[in-house]
BALOBA-1460 file (C-alpha; in Angstrom, 3 decimals):
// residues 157
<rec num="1" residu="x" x="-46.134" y="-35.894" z="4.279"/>
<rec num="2" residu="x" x="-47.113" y="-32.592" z="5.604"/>
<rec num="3" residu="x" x="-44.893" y="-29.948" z="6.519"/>
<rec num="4" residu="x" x="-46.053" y="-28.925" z="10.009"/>
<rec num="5" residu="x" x="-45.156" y="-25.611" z="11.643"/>
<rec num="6" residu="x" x="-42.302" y="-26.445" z="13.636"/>
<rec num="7" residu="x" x="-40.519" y="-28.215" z="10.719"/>
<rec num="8" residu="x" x="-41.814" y="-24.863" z="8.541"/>
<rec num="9" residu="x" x="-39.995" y="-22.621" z="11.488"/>
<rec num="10" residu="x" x="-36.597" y="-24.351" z="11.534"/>
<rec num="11" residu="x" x="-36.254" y="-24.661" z="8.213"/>
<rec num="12" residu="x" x="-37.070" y="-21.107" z="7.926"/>
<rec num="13" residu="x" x="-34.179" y="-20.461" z="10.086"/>
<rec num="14" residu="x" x="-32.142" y="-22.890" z="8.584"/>
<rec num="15" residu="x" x="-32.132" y="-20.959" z="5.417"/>
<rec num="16" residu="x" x="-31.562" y="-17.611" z="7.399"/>
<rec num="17" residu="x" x="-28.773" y="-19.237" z="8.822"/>
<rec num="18" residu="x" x="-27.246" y="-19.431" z="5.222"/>
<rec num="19" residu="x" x="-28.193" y="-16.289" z="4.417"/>
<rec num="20" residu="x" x="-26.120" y="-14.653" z="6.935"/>
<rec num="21" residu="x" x="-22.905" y="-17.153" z="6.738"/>
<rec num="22" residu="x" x="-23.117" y="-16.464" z="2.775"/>
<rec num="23" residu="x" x="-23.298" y="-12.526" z="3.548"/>
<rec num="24" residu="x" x="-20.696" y="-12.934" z="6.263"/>
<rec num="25" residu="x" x="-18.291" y="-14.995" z="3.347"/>
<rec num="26" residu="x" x="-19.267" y="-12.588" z="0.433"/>
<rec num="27" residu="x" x="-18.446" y="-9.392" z="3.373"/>
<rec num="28" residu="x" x="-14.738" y="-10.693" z="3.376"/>
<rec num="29" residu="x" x="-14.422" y="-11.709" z="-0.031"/>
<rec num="30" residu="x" x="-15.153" y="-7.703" z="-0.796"/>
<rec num="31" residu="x" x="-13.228" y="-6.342" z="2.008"/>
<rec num="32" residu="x" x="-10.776" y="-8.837" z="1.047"/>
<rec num="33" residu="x" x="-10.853" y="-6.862" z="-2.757"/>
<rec num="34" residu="x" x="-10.834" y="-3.633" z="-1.746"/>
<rec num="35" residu="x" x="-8.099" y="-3.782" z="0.076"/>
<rec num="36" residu="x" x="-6.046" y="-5.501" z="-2.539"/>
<rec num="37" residu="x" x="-7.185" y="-2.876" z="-5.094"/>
<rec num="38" residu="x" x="-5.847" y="-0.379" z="-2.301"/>
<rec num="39" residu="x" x="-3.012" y="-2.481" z="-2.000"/>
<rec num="40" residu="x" x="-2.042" y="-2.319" z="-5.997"/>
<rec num="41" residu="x" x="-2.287" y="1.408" z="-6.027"/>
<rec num="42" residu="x" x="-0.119" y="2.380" z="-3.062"/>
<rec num="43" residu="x" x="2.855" y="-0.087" z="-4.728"/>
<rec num="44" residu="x" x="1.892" y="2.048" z="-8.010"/>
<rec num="45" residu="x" x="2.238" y="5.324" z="-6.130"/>
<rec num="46" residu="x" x="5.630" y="3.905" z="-4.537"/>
<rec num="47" residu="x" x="7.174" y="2.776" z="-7.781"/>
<rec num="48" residu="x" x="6.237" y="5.959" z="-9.645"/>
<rec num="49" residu="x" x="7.442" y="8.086" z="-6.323"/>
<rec num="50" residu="x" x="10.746" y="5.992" z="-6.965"/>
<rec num="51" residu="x" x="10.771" y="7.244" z="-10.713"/>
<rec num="52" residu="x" x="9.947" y="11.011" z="-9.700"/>
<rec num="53" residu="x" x="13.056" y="10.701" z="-7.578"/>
<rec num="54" residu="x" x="15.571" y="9.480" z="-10.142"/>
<rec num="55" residu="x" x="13.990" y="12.200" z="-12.190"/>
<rec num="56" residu="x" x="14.688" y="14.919" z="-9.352"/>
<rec num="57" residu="x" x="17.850" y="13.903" z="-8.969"/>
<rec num="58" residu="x" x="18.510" y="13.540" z="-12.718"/>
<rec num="59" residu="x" x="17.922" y="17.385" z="-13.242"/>
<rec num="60" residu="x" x="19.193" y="18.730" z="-10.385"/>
<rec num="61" residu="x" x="22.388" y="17.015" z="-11.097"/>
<rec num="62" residu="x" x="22.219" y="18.710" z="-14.559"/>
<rec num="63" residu="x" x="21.381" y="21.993" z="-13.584"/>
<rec num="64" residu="x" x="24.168" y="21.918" z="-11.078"/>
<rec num="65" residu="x" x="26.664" y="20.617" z="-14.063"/>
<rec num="66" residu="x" x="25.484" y="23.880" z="-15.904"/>
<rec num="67" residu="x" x="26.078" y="26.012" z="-13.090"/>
<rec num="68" residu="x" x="29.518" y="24.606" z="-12.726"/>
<rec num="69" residu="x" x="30.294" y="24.886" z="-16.590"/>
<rec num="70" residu="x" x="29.328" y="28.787" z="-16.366"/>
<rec num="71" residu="x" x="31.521" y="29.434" z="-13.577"/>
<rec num="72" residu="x" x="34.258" y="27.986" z="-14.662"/>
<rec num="73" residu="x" x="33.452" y="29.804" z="-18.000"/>
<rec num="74" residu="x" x="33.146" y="32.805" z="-16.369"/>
<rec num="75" residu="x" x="36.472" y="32.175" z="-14.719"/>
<rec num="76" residu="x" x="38.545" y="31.113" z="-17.596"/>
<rec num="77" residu="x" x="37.151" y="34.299" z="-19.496"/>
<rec num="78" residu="x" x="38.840" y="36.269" z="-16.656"/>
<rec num="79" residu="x" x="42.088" y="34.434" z="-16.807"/>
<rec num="80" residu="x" x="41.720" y="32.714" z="-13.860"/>
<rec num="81" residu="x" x="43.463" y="29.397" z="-13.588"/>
<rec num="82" residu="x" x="40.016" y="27.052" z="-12.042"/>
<rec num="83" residu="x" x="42.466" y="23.878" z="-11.674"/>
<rec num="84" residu="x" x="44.407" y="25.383" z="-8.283"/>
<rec num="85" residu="x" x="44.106" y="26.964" z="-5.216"/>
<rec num="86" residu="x" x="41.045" y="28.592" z="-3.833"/>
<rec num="87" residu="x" x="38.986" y="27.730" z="-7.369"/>
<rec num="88" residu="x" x="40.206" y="24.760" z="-7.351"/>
<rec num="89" residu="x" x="39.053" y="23.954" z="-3.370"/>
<rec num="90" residu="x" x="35.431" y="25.979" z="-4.404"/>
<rec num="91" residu="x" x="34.998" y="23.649" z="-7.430"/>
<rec num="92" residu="x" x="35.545" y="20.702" z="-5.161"/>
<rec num="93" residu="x" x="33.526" y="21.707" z="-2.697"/>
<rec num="94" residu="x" x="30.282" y="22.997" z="-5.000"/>
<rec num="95" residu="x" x="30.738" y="18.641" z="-6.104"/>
<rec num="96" residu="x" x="30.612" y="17.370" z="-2.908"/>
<rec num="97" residu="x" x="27.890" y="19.377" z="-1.989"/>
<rec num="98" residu="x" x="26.008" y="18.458" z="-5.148"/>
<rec num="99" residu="x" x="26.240" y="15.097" z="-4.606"/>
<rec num="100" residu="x" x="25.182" y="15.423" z="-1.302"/>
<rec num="101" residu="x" x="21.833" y="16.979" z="-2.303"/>
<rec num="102" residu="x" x="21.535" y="14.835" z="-5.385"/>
<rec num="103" residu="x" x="21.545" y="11.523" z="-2.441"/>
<rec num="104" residu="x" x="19.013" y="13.888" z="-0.495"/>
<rec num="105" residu="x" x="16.874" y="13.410" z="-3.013"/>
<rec num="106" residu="x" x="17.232" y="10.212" z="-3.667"/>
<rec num="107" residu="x" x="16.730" y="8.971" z="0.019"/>
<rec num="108" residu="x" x="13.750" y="10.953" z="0.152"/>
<rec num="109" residu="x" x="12.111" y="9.477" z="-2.754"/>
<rec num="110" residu="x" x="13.179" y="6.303" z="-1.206"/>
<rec num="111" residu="x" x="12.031" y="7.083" z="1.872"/>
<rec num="112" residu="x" x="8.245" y="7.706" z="0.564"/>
<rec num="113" residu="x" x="8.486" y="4.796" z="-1.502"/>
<rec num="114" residu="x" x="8.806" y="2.864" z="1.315"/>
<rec num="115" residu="x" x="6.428" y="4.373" z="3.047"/>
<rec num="116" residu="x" x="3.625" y="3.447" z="0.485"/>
<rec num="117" residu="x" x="5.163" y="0.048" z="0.049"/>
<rec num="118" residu="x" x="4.362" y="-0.454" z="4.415"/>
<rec num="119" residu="x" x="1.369" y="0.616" z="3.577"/>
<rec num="120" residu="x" x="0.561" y="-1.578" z="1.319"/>
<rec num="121" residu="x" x="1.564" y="-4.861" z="2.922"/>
<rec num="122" residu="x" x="-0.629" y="-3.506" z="5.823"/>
<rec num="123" residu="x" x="-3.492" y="-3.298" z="3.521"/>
<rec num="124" residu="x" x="-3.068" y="-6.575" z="2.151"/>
<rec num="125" residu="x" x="-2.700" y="-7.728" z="5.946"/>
<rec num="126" residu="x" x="-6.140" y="-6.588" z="6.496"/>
<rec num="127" residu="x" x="-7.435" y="-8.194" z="3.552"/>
<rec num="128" residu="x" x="-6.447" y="-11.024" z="4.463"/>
<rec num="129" residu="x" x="-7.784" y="-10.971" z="8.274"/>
<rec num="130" residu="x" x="-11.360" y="-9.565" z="6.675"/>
<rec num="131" residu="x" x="-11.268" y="-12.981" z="4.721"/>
<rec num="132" residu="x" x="-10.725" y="-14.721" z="7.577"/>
<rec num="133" residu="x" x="-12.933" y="-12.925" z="10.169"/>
<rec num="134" residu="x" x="-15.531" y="-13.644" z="6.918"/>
<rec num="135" residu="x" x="-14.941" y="-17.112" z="7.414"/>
<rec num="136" residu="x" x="-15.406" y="-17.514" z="11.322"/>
<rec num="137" residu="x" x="-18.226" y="-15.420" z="11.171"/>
<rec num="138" residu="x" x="-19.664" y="-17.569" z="8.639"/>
<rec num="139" residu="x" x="-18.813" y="-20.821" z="11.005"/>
<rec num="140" residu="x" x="-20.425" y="-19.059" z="14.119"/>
<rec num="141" residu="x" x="-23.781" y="-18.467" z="11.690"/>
<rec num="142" residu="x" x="-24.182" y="-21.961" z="11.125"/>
<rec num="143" residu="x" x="-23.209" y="-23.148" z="14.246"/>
<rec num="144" residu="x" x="-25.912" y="-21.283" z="15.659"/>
<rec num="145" residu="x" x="-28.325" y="-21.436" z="12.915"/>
<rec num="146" residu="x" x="-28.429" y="-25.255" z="13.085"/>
<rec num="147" residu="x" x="-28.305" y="-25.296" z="16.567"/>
<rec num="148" residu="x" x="-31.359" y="-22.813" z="17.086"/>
<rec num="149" residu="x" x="-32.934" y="-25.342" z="14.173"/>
<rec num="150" residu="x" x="-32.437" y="-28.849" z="16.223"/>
<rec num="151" residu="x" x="-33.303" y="-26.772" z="19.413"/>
<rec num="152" residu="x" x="-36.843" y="-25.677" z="17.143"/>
<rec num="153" residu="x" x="-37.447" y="-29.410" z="16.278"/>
<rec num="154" residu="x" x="-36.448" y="-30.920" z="19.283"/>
<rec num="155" residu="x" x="-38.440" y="-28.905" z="21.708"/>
<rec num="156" residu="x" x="-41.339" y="-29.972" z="19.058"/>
<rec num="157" residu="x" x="-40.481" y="-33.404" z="19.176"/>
């Protein structure tokens, strides 16, 4: 049996058909990918941003526990008695106001970890719609692939 034209024409659509639904799948598979890939680094950036910040805080609280120790150094080297009144109150006060910087830095690392973390769920969001907008445009290829095909042989026919 002979192949005629018409037959030659749809199949030769058919097969560009699958081209395209195959390009539009493998499209959202890669999108899909890359934004994973994106994904994985922006939670690496916001767990090591988390790290820098316990680090931050870790040395500030140190050097401000070595400022403390020389003043009251200084003070005790002076006579002064650092455990009442006024030297007492500016002791207390330098401690509360360390650990309110030391929590400063904290939240902020916190804050930009958090940040990247959004980030990266919205990535992985639009993975996920690429793969699916992949998908459907694969679907709509073959819809109309095969239905430009039958319309081929049936007009022949």
């Amino acid at each position: 049996m002979a192949i005629t034209t018409t037959t030659a024409v749809a199949l030769a659509a058919a097969a560009s058909t699958l081209a395209a639904a195959g390009s539009a799948v493998a499209s959202g598979v890669a999108s899909k990918q890359q934004a994973d890939a994106q994904a994985k680094v922006e939670k690496q950036k916001a767990n090591r941003e988390r790290v820098l910040a316990q680090q931050r805080e870790r040395d500030f609280r140190k050097r401000q526990k070595a400022i403390a120790a020389r003043v009251r150094a200084i003070g005790g080297s002076r006579g002064i008695d650092i455990d009442v009144g006024s030297p007492l109150l500016a002791s207390t006060d330098f401690q509360k106001e360390v650990e309110v910087q030391a929590q400063r830095i904290r939240e902020g690392g916190e804050v930009t970890s958090t940040r990247l973390e959004q980030q990266a769920g919205l990535l992985e969001g639009a993975g996920d719609r690429a793969l699916v907008s992949g998908g459907i445009q694969a679907g709509a290829s073959l819809l109309s692939g095969f239905g430009r095909s039958a319309q081929i042989l049936r007009d022949a026919g």
